[in-house]
MARGU-730803 format. One record per residue (C-alpha): residue number from 1; x, y, z; chain; residue in one letter. Coordinates in Angstrom, 3 decimals, always signed. Layout:
% residues N
  resi         X         Y         Z  chain  resn
   NUM         X         Y         Z      A     A
...
***
This chain:
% residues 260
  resi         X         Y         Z  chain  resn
     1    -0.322   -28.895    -8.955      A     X
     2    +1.917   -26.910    -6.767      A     X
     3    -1.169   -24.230    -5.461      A     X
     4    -4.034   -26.155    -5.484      A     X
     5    -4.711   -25.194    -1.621      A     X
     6    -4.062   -21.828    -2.765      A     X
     7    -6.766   -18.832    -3.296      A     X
     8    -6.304   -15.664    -5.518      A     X
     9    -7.499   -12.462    -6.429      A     X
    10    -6.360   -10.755    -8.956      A     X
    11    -7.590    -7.074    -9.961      A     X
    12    -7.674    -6.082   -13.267      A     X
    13    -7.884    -8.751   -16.276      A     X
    14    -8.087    -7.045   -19.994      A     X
    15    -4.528    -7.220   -20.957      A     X
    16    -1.987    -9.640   -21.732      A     X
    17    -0.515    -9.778   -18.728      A     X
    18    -2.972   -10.323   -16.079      A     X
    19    -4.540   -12.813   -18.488      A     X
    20    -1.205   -14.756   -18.476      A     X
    21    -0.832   -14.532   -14.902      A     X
    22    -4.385   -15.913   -14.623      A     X
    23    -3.602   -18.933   -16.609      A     X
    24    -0.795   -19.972   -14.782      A     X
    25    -1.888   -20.194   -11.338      A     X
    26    -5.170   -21.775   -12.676      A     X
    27    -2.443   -24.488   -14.323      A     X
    28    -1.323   -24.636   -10.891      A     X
    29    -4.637   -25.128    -9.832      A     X
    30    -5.078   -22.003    -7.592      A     X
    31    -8.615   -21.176    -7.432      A     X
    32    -9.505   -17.724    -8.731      A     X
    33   -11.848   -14.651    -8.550      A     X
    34   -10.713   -12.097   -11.645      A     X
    35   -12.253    -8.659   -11.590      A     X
    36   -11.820    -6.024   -14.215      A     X
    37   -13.695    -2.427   -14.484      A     X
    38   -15.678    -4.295   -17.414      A     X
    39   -17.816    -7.485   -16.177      A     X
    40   -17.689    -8.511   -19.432      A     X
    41   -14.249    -8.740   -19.554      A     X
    42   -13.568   -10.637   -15.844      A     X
    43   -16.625   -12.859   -16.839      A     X
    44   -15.028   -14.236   -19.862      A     X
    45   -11.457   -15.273   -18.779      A     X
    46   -13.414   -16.443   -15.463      A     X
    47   -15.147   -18.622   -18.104      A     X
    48   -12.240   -19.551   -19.963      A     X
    49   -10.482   -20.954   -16.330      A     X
    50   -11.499   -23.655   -13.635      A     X
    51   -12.800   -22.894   -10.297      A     X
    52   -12.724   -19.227   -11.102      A     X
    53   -15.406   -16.325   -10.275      A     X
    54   -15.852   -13.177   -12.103      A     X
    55   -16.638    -9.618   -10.659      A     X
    56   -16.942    -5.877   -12.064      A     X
    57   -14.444    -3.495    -9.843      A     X
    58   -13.402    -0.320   -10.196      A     X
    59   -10.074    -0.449    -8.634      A     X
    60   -10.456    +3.775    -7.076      A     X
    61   -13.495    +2.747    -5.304      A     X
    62   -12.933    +1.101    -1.427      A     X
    63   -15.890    -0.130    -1.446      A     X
    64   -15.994    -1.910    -4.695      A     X
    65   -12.405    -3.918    -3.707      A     X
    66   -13.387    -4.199    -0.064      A     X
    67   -16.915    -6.552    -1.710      A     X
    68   -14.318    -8.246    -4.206      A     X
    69   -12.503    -9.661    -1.238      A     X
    70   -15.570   -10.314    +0.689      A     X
    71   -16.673   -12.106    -2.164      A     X
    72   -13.997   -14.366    -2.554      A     X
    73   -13.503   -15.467    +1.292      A     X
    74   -17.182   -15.986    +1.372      A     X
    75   -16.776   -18.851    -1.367      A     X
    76   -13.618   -20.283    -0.920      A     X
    77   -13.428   -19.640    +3.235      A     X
    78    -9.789   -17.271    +2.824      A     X
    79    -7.252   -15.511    +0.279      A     X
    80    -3.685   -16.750    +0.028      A     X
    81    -2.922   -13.935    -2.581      A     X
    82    -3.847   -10.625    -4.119      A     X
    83    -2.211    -9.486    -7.651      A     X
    84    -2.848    -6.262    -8.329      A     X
    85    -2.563    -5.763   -12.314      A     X
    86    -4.900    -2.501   -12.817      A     X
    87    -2.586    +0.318   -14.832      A     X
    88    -4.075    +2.689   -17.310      A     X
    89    -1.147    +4.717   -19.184      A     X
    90    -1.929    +8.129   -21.040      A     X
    91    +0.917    +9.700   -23.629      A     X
    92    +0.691   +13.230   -23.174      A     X
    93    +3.523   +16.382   -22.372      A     X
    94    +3.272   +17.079   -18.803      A     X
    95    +2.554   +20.989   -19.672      A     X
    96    -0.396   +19.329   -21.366      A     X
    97    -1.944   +17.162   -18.502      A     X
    98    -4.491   +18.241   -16.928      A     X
    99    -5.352   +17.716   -12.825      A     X
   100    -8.164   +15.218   -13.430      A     X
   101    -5.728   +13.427   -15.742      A     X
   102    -3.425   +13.219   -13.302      A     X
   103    -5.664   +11.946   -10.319      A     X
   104    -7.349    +9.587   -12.696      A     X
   105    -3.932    +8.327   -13.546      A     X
   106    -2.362    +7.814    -9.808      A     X
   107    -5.444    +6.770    -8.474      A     X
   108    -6.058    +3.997   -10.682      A     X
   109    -2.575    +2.744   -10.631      A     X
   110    -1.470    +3.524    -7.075      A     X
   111    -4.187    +4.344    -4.756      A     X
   112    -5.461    +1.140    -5.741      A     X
   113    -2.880    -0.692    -4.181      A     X
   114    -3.103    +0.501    -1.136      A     X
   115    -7.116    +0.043    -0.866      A     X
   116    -6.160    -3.642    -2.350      A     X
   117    -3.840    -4.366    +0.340      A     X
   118    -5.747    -2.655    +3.200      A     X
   119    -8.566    -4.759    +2.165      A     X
   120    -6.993    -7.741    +1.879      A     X
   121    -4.799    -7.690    +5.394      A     X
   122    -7.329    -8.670    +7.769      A     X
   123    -7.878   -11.913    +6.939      A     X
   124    -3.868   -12.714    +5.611      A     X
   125    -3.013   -11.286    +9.205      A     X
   126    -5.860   -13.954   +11.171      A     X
   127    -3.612   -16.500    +9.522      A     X
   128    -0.466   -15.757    +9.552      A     X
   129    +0.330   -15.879    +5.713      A     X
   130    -0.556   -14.624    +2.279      A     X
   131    +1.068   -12.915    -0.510      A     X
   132    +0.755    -9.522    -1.848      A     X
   133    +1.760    -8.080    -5.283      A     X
   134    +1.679    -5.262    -7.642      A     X
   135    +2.722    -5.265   -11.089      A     X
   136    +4.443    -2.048   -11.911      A     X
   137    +6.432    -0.412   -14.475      A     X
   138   +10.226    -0.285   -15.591      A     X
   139    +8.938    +3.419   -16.042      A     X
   140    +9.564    +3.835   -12.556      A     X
   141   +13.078    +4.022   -13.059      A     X
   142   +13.742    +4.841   -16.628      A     X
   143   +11.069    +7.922   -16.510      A     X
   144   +10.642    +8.069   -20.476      A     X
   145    +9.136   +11.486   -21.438      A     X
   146    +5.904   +12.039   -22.092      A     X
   147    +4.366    +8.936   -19.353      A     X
   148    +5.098   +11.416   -16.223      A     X
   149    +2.057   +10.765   -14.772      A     X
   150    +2.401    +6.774   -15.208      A     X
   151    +5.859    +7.018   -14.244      A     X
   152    +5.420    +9.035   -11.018      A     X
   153    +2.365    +6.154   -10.032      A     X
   154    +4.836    +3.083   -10.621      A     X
   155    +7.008    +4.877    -8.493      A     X
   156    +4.806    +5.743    -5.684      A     X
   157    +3.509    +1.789    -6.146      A     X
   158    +7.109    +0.707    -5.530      A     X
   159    +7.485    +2.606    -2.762      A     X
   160    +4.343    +1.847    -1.094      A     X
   161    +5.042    -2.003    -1.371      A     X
   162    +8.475    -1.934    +0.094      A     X
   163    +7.183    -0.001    +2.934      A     X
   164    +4.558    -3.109    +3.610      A     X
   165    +6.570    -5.595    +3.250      A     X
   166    +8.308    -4.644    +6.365      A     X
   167    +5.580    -3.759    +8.311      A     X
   168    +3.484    -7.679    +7.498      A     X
   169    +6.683    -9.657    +7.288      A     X
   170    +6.294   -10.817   +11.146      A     X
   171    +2.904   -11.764   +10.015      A     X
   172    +4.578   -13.765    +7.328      A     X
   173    +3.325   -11.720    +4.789      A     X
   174    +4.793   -11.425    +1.541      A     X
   175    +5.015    -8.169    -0.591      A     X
   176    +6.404    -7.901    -3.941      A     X
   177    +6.510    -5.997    -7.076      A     X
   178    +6.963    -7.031   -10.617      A     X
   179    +7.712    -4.690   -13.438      A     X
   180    +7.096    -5.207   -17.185      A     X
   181    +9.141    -3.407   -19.891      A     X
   182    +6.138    -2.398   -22.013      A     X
   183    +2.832    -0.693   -21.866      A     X
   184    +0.145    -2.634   -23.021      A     X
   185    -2.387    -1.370   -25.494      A     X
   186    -5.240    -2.080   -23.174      A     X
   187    -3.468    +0.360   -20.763      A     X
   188    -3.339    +3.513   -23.281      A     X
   189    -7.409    +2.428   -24.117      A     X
   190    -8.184    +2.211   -20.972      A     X
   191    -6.282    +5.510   -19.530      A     X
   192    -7.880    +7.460   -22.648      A     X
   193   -11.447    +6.315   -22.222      A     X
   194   -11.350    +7.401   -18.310      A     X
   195    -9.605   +10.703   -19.250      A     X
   196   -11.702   +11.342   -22.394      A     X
   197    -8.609   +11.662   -24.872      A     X
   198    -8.339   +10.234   -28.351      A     X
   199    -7.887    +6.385   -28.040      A     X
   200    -4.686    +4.937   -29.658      A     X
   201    -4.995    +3.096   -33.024      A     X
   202    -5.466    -0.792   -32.913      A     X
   203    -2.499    -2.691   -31.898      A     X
   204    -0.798    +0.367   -30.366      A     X
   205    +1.867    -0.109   -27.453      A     X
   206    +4.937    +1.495   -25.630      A     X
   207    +8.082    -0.828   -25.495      A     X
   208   +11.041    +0.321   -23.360      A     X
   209   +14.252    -2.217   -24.566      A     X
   210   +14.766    -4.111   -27.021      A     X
   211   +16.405    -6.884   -25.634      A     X
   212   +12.944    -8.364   -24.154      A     X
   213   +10.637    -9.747   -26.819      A     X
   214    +6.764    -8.534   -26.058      A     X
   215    +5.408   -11.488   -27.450      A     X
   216    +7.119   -13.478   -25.013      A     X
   217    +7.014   -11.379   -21.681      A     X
   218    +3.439   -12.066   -20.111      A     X
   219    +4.116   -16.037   -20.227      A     X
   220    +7.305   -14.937   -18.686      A     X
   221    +5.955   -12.901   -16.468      A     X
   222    +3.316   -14.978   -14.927      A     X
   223    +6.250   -17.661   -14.425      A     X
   224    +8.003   -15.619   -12.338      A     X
   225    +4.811   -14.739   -10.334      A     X
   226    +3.495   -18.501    -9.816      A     X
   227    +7.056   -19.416    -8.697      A     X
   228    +6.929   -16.076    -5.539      A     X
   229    +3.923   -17.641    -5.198      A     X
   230    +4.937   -21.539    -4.060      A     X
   231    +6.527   -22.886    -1.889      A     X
   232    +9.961   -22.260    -3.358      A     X
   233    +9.587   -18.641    -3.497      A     X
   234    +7.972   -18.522    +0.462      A     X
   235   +11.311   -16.512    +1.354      A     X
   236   +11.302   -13.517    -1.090      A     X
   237    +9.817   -10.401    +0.144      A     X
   238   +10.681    -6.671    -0.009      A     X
   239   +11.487    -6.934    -4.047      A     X
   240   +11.006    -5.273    -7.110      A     X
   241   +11.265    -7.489    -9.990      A     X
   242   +12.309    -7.403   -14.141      A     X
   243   +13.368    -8.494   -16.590      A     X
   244   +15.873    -7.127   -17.730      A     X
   245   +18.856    -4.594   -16.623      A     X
   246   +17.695    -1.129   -14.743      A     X
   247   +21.602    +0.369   -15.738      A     X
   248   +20.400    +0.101   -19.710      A     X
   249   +17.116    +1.637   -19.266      A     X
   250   +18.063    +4.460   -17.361      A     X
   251   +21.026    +4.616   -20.655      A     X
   252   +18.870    +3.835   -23.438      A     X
   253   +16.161    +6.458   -21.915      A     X
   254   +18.551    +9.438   -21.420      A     X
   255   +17.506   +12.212   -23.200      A     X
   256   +15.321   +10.568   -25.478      A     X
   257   +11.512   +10.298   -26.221      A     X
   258    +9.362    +7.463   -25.479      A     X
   259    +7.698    +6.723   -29.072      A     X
   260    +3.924    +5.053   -29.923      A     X
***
C-alpha cells in the first residue's frame, strides 16, 4: 500500500466525495482522522475505515480545527496531509441573499481553508514535507447564476491556494486544488440548515456538464487525489484540478441558469 507511512486529515465527511476520498487513502493504507460538523457523521465512516479517528469540527471556528490537528499528531506523532472537503452551497438570486448568508457561505467554504492550512503548517514546516488540498468548485470559473455566493468562495479558495503553494514550496510543501463539476445534495442541506432556508427535496443536486457522469466522479475524484498524494505525484504543486474542459463550461454557462 503506497501511503501506509502516510497520515491524513480530512475536514468535512457527509457527502460523496469526501467519503470517496476517505476510502481510498484508507485502501492505501493512510491512517486517518475524519471530522465533520456532525460527530455522528465523522464517527461512522471513521467506523466504517481502519486506523481511522473521528472528531466533531466546525470548520469557521480556529479553535475547533487548531484541536483537530492537535488531535491527530498527538496519536499518530505528525500529518503528511490535510484535505479540506467542507462546502455548503445555497440557490438563491443575489438581490435575495442576505449578509449573514453570505458570511455563512464564504466562511464555511473559504475561511476555512485558510484556518486549515495555518493550522496545519507548523508541524509540515518542522519536517520539511506534507501536502495540502482543497476541493473546490468548477463554479469558480463557470459562475452559473443563482450560486454567487458559492461561486465567489471557490474562487477566493483558488486563489488563496495558489498563493501558498509558492510561499511552502521551499519547505516542500505541496498545495493543490481539485474541483468537482457538481454540487452535492449534502452541500445545499447543509448551506440551508446553517442559513435557515427551506432544505432541498431528497436526492436534490446541481450538475454543471454533461459530459461527466455524477455517479462516477467521487471514485474518480479520490483517484486523482491518492495519486497527488504518492510518491508519483511528489512534483505537482500550484494546480487547480478537473475533470473536464474549463472552455465548455464557461460556453455551456453563458447566459443561462443553473437549474435544481
Amino acid at each position: 500500500m503506497k501511503l501506509s507511512d502516510k497520515t491524513a486529515v480530512v475536514f468535512g465527511c457527509n457527502g460523496q466525495i469526501s467519503q470517496e476520498i476517505c476510502k481510498k487513502l484508507s485502501k492505501e493504507g493512510c491512517k486517518l482522522v475524519v471530522t465533520d460538523l456532525k460527530k455522528q457523521q465523522a464517527d461512522k465512516l471513521a467506523s466504517s475505515l481502519k486506523n481511522t479517528i473521528g472528531f466533531d469540527v466546525d470548520v469557521r471556528s480556529e479553535k475547533n480545527i487548531k484541536e483537530a490537528i492537535e488531535a491527530a499528531i498527538k496519536k499518530y506523532n505528525k500529518i503528511d496531509f490535510v484535505i479540506n472537503c467542507s462546502r455548503i452551497a445555497l440557490f438563491k438570486e443575489t438581490v435575495e441573499l442576505t449578509e449573514s448568508e453570505w458570511d455563512t457561505i464564504v466562511d464555511f467554504n473559504t475561511k476555512s481553508m485558510y484556518y486549515i492550512a495555518k493550522a496545519a503548517l507548523k508541524n509540515m514546516m518542522d519536517k520539511n514535507y506534507g501536502m495540502i488540498l482543497g476541493v473546490a468548485s468548477k463554479t469558480a470559473f463557470s459562475g452559473p447564476a443563482n450560486l454567487s455566493a458559492y461561486s465567489a468562495s471557490m474562487n477566493a479558495s483558488i486563489g488563496f491556494l495558489r498563493s501558498l503553494s509558492c510561499e511552502v514550496r521551499n519547505n516542500n510543501i505541496r498545495v493543490n486544488a481539485v474541483c468537482p463539476g457538481f454540487i452535492e445534495h449534502e452541500e445545499l442541506e447543509l448551506g440551508a440548515e446553517l442559513t435557515n432556508n427551506q432544505p432541498p427535496d431528497e436526492g436534490i443536486y446541481i450538475q454543471f456538464s454533461p459530459l461527466i457522469n455524477v455517479a462516477n466522479e467521487p471514485v474518480a475524484l479520490a483517484n486523482l487525489i491518492s495519486y497527488l498524494a504518492s510518491k508519483e505525484g511528489e512534483f505537482v504543486t500550484g494546480q487547480t484540478y478537473s475533470l473536464w474542459e474549463d472552455d465548455l463550461t464557461c460556453y455551456r454557462n453563458l447566459g443561462q441558469m443553473a437549474e435544481l
